[in-house]
N, C-alpha and C positions, 0 to 999 in steps of 0.2 A: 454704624456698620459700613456705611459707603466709604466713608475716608479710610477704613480697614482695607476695605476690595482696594481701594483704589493705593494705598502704601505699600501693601505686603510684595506687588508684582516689583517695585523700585526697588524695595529694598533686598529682594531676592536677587536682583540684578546685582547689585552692588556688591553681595555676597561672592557669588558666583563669577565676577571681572576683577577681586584683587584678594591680596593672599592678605589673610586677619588673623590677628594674635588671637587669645582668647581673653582676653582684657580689652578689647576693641569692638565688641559687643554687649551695651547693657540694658537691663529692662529693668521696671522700675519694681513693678510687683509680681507674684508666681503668675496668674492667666497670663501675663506678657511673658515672663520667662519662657513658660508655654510654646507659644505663639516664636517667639523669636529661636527656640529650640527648633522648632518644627519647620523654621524658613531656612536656617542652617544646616539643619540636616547630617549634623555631624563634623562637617568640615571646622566649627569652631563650637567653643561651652561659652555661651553667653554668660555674663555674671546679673546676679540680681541683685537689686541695691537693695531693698529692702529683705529682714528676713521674716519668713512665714506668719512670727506670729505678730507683724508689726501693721499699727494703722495708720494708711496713709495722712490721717486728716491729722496728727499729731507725730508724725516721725520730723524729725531733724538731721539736717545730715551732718557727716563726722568728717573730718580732715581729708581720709581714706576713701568716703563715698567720692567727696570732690575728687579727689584724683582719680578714681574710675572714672570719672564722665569727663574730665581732661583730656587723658588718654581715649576714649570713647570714637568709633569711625561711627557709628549708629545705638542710637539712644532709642528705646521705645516706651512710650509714657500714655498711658489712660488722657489726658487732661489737663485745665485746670483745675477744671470742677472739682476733679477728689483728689488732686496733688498739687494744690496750692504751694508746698514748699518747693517745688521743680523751676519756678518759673525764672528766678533770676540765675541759677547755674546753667538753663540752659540756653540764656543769652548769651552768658561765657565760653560755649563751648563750639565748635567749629565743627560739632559729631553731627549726621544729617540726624534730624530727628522724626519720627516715625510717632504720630500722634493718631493714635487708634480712636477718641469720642473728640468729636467738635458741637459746637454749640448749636450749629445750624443742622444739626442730626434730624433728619427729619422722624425718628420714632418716636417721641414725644408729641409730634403734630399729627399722629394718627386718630381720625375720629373712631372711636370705638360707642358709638350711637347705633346700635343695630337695630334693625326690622323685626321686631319679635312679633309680630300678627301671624297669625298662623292661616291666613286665606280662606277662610271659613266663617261665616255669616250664625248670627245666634238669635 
């Protein structure tokens, strides 16, 4: 979630200092479309590469995806963790890219070891 706080404000800037097609914004799956809808705010229709009923962890992309993220000023992608196929298009691509989960996420290192004593002696 930090690397979210910490993109959204960039890439809202980037929005809002140059004029984007609507082909010049893509997210990978619907919560990013979301999310990239919502930074936009109308000024552009982001495309979403995947559709609704497609799972990341076996989609492939098609001639047509590449050339969205070719074209692409900003790209917003979950991952590698759940979009392993993303990773060498988007060495390819010169779109800034806006990566919402990193590895060093600290919500997984949350101890969830609670104090369940209830301060009362038996």
């Amino acid at each position: 979630m930090n690397t979210l706080v910490r993109s959204l404000p960039l890439a809202a800037a980037l929005f809002f200092s140059t004029q984007l097609s609507a082909q010049q914004v893509v997210s990978t799956i619907k919560p990013l479309h979301l999310i990239a809808k919502a930074v936009t705010d109308g000024v552009v229709e982001p495309a979403q590469l995947l559709p609704d009923n497609a799972s990341p962890h076996t989609f492939s992309l098609r001639p047509s995806d590449m050339q969205l993220l070719t074209d692409a000023e900003v790209v917003f992608w979950v991952g590698p963790d759940l979009e392993q196929f993303m990773l060498r298009p988007l060495q390819r691509t010169d779109a800034m890219v806006v990566q919402i989960h990193s590895d060093s996420d600290p919500v997984d290192d949350h101890d969830h070891d609670h104090d369940h004593d209830h301060d009362h002696d038996h």
